[in-house]
Steps between C-alpha positions, in 0.01 A plus 500: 500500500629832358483827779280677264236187525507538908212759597588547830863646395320782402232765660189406473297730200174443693312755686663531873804291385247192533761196446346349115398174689315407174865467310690350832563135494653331779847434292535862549553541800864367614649639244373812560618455812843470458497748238399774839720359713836575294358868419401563851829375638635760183322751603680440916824461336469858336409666839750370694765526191466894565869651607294745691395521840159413584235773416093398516492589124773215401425271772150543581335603179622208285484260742091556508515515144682159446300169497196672338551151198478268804254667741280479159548139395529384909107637524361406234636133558438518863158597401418186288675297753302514828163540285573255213728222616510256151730239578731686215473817734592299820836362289598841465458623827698254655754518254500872570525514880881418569529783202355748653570469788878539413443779273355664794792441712707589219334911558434495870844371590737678241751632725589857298132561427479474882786723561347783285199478663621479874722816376192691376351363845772655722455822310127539525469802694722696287288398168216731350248249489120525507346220720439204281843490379652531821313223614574300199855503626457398840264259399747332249794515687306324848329242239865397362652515850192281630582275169844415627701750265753629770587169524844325347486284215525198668167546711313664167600157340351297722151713504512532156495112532240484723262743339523274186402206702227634686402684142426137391361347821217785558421465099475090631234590739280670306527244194428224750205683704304596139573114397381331841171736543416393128513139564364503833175706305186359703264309245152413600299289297163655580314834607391337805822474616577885497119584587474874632687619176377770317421460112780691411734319709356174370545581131863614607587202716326296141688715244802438700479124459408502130833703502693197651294249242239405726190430287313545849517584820660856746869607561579685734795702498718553770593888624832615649424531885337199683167416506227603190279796433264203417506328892268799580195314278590114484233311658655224516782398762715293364503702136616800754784246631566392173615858434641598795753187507624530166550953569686314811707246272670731241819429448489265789431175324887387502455435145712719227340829610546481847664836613639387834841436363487821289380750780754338774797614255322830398554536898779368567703706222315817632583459784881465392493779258404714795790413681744567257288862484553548811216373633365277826218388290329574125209659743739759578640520226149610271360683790842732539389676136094499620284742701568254811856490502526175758361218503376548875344808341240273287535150830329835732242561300366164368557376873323815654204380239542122464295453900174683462499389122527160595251549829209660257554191274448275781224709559337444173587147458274420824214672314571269186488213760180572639370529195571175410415379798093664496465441040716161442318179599866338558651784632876433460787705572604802295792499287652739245303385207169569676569846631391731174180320474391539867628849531259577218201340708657724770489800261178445397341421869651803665521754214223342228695539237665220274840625308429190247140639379643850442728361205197625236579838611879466425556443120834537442470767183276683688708507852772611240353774332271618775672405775879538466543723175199766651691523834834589338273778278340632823815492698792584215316639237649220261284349226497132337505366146518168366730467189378173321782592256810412756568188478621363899682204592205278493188488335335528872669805612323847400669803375367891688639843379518691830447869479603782759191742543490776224581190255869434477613130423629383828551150448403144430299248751512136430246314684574072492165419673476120474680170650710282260711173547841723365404777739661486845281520773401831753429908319751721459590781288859581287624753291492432110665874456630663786451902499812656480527881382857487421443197253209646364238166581176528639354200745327202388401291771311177549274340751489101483192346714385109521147501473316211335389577140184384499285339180457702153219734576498442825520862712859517774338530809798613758474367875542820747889379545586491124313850488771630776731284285469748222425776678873440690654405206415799312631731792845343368442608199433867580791531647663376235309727244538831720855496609673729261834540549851543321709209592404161419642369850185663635236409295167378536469277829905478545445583871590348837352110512325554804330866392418364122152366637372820643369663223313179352347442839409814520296450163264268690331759710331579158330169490200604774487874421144568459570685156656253388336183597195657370649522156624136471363268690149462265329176505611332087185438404263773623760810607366526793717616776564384809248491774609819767409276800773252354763749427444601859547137601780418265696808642449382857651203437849640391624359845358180447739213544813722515659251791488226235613718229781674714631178645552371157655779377726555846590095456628534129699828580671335818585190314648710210697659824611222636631301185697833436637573922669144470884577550599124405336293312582234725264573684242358246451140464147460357299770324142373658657540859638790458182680400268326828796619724521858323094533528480366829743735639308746418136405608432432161451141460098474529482205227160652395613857430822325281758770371399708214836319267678129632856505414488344185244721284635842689555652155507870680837384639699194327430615161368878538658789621365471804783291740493603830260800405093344531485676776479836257093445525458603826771735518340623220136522670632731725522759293224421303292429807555871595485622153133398433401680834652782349312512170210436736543804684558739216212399276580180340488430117563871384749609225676723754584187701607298216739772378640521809575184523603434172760763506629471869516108483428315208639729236862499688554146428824383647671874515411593829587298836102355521423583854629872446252484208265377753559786758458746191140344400375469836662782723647248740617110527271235501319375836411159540180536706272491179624183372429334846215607459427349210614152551343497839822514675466810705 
């Protein structure tokens, strides 16, 4: 293949720098690849080649500039990868880990690129620089020194080394986790046996075993966290256990998925990379270059939580029980699998209201285009588009123009709405184009969801949790839309791990705002809205179960914790053990209320980017906790609050420290009182 026949060597022609999916083919991609890496590492070499000293315009300036070939091929491959794993695309991506990985070192760790920026470092106050760029330069010289650049060569060999390995291993675990929760897909072989279904999650659960072959017959798919949407309606029992064992099993099975083997040496070479960093532990390591700073920092927190969490749980599991106890002719003894269904009965005896039947008033294009897209007009101003003529990654995913108010082209929204065997499990959002002013690119961003794609002409109906799904989800987006600044080191959501989930959680408060309800949530077939009475009672149950959902949460952040505290790996011996002793110590080990992730389909941490950093959720909820009390006090969904906080927070990016940008936007630091409050802590 001829340079001139590779389309990603060259700018995309499309509107927004939209990669030409329609012309990509997988052989593309590696050498494209290695075409970026030799002019990025070109583009180094002419920086630090420079016989003068240091200045921000020949050390700063070009290094932002550089890597603009491989930041474009790296998303749009990354892009395809997580949402549209082919067993091609998997080959790739594990043949490009190791490469990457030491490409990356190659930057981070190049000793005289280091020097001129530690120079420029030293000299900071004596440089004319507006904000952004001086924090561009601290930022880049405490990232490289965090890296291991001040290092000698013999200790940036070995990480080097180690960063290809675990480049491979963490690319392992997700390739095994998307392989095991396909096979271990739940088939039934009749509607009985998944009675309380709706229709549209029938014809989903049926279209997703004609999918597999099945001339008959339900399949149900299997989500990232434990447990099932689905366990909420399942009359029957053992179809709920059915589920909940195989969630339980992924990657478990000790067959040629099993990720026991894998995460153990994900840890273990952590947690030796951290020493030769400098390091006690890869805990301390992340959290050093975080908001928290320690370790104990995040241990006080989800231990000053983890008791009354788990005390409200037991709480609501004695409810469950005598539930059981007063309806079930055989009462028996609850378990995990049974605890969504008899909350519901809960729900619906104490509050009359039944999350399952409001599903007719949350179709998915309407809760998009009435729901999401009208809050970001009422709030930002910002108008919506769809472009049938941009072709996206995937004949699923959906192509918006965004517009700023007034009517100039912001940028593109990608929406990826429905579950797929080569999509890896969980939402998330990424960058296609990062905004960068000094490149000249606007953002493209994309939000990937999991929701079952139900039968041809059969309406989406969203539960309430895939409607705060989106409605999350999207927040991400925003921020990645919004932030405009001139470096591409800020851009977009390239913030602080354990701040990045503020701004999409503060998209949720949207969700129950009377305007806004009012505007989506309209029965499909006869538009009406809502019954007031059961807004009412749907908005006093935002409490509702919060010990469950908190202990979960609190479980799967300390066991990310204490995977990443180890100091020897010796201390390991078996990876089940290790996570009873972990949850145990910290009064976490109800088996009914079982942690949010097990070990072995924790995507977040063994093959995300977030080791050592789930804890980011709460820390998160602090702010945006006390953020949503302040929109409450000052009006709500008005255009002067959304341009405040779209300029003070989300349209900063990563160029501001995040809590100063906090302190700006809300006239002091956060308190935690409010989120207490809401999880029924306080």
């Amino acid at each position: 293949m001829t340079d001139a026949a590779n389309p990603l060597l060259t700018p995309s022609a499309l509107p927004y720098a939209l990669p030409d999916y329609a012309t990509i083919r997988p052989e593309h991609y590696l050498p494209a690849f290695r075409t970026a890496f030799d002019e990025h590492l070109a583009e180094i070499s002419a920086i630090t080649r420079v016989r003068s000293m240091p200045t921000f315009e020949n050390t700063m300036v070009p290094l932002e500039q550089s890597g603009a070939m491989l930041d474009r091929i790296a998303h749009a491959f990354y892009t395809v990868s997580s949402a549209d794993a082919t067993t091609e695309i998997q080959q790739i991506d594990e043949d490009l880990a190791p490469l990457m990985a030491a490409h990356e070192d190659a930057i981070r760790l190049d000793s005289q690129l280091y020097w001129r920026v530690r120079i420029l470092h030293e000299q900071l106050d004596q440089l004319d620089l507006d904000a952004e760029s001086r924090y561009l330069v601290e930022r880049h010289f405490r990232e490289m020194t965090h890296a291991g650049a001040g290092l000698d060569d013999e200790a940036k060999a070995t990480l080097t080394a180690l960063n290809q390995k675990l480049s491979t291993l963490t690319t392992t675990f997700e390739k095994n986790l998307l392989a095991d929760a396909n096979e271990l897909a739940v088939f039934f072989e009749t509607a009985e046996e998944i009675d309380g279904l709706a229709d549209g999650e029938l014809s989903a659960a049926r279209r997703a075993a004609a999918d597999r072959g099945h001339e008959s017959g339900y399949l149900i798919s299997l989500p990232l966290f434990t447990g099932h949407p689905y366990l909420a309606s399942l009359t029957n029992r053992e179809s709920r256990r059915r589920i909940m064992d195989a969630s339980r099993s992924r990657a478990l099975r000790g067959n040629a998925n099993d990720n026991r083997g894998v995460l153990a040496e994900i840890v273990s070479l952590r947690t030796e990379r951290a020493a030769v960093l400098g390091y006690p532990s890869h805990a301390a390591y992340v959290t050093a270059d975080e908001t928290a700073g320690t370790p104990d920092a995040v241990s006080d927190l989800l231990h000053r939580l983890a008791p009354a969490a788990a005390s409200n749980a037991r709480a609501e599991q004695a409810a469950l029980q005598a539930i059981i106890d007063e309806t079930e002719d055989e009462p028996f003894e609850l378990e995990a699998h049974d605890w969504a269904f008899y909350t519901e009965k809960v729900r619906t005896a104490k509050y009359d209201i039944d999350t399952a039947a409001l599903r007719p008033w949350f179709e998915a294009e309407r809760v998009l285009q009435d729901g999401v897209f009208y809050a970001a007009t009422q709030l930002y101003g910002v108008t919506f588009s769809e472009r049938d003529d941009l072709v996206a990654y995937h004949p699923g995913a959906r192509v918006f123009e965004v517009f700023n108010p007034g009517g100039s082209p912001l940028g593109l929204y990608v929406l990826d709405l429905y579950t797929r065997d080569s999509k890896r499990g969980g939402a998330w959002m990424n960058p296609i184009v990062s905004q960068s002013a000094l490149r000249g690119t606007p953002p493209v961003v994309v939000n990937n969801l999991n929701v079952a794609q139900p039968g041809d002409g059969q309406p989406t109906l969203l539960t309430l949790d895939e409607v705060t799904t989106l409605f999350h989800e999207f927040g991400h987006a925003l921020h990645g839309l919004f932030a405009t600044v001139n470096y591409p080191h800020f851009a977009g959501t390239n913030v602080f791990r354990d701040f990045v989930e503020f701004p999409s959680q503060v998209n949720e408060m949207w969700i129950l705002w009377p305007d806004v309800l009012d505007n989506y949530a309209r029965h499909v077939d006869t538009g009406e809205p809502l019954d007031a009475a059961v807004v009412e009672r749907l908005r006093a149950t935002e409490a509702f179960n919060q010990g469950h959902d908190t202990s979960e949460y609190l479980a799967a952040a300390w066991l990310d914790q204490a995977w990443h505290r180890v100091e020897s790996f010796d201390e390991v011996t078996d990876v089940t053990d290790f996570e009873a002793t972990a949850l145990a110590e910290i009064g976490l080990d109800n088996p009914a209320v079982p942690t949010r992730y097990s070990s072995t389909y924790f995507a977040h941490v063994f093959s995300g980017g977030y080791s050592a950093g789930y804890y980011s959720y709460i820390w998160s909820e602090v702010l945006d906790a006390d953020t949503v009390e302040w929109f409450r006090e000052n009006g709500g969904l008005t255009r002067e609050n959304g341009d405040r906080f779209r300029a003070r927070l989300l349209g900063v990016g990563g160029s501001k420290d995040p809590l100063v940008a906090y302190r700006d936007f809300r006239g002091r630091d956060a308190e935690i009182a409010p989120l207490l409050k809401r999880r029924g802590l306080g």
